[in-house]
Every structure is written in C-alpha cells, then in structure tokens.
N, C-alpha and C positions, 0 to 999 in steps of 0.2 A: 151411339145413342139413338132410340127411338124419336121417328120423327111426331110422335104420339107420345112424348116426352110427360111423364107426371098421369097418365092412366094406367092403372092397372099394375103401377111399377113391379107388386112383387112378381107376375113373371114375366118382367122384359131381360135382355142380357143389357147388364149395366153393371158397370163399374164399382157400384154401390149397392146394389145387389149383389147377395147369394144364393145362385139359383143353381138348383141338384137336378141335373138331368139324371131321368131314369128310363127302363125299358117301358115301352107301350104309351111315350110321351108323343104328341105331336106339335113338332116345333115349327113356325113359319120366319121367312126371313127374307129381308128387301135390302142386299148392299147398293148403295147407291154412290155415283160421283155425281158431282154437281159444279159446273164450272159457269162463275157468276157473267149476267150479261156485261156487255163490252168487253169482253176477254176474248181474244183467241178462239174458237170451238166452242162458242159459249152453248150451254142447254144443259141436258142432265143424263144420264141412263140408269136405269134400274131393273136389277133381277129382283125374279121372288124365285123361291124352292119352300116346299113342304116337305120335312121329313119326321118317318114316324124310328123314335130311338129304339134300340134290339135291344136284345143281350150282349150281341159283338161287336154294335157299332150306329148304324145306319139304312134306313131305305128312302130311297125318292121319291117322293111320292107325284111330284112334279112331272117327270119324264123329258122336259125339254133339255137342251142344248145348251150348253154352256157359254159366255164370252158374246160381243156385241154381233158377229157375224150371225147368231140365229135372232136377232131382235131388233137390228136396227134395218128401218124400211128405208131404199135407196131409191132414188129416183133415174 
C-alpha cells in the first residue's frame, strides 16, 4: 500500500485497484521496511526505481544498485 495512501488511487498498485500496465508507461516505486522504534534495528530503509514499461518487459531508468549495501551510509 502507498504511503500516499487515498491520492490519486487509480494509479497506485493496490489491491483494490486495477491498474493495466502498458508499454511507454512510467512506473515509480519505493519498497520500504520499516522497523518500529524500541525494537531491535529499529529505523527504516527505502528503495525507489523508475521504470519505463516496453513491449517485452522493462527498462531502469533508475541505474543504481540494488539491496541495502549501495544505500545504507556506515560509519
């Protein structure tokens, strides 16, 4: 569920929507975990990726790297 939950629903991806992806679409997207404070590792991380839909599938429009190792800043 979008964290912009109730704007613009017909095109969010939701459960209650029916949303037809097509070619020449551009889709944006933010998976997120979130682990509440006082918990263990508490905080959150979040990707975004832009991609613009083909005919056979996908392009990235994004270019970054995948997984917390290209995002998360260490000290």
């Amino acid at each position: 569920m979008c964290h912009y939950y109730g704007r613009e629903a017909a095109l969010e991806f939701r459960e209650d929507i029916e949303t037809v992806l097509e070619p020449n679409m551009v889709v944006s997207m933010e998976p997120m975990i979130v682990i509440q404070d006082g918990l263990p590792g508490a905080g959150g991380y979040r990707e975004h990726d832009i991609v613009l839909v083909t005919e056979t599938g996908h392009e990235d429009l994004t270019g970054h790297g995948y997984g917390p190792e290209h995002f998360v800043i260490k000290k």
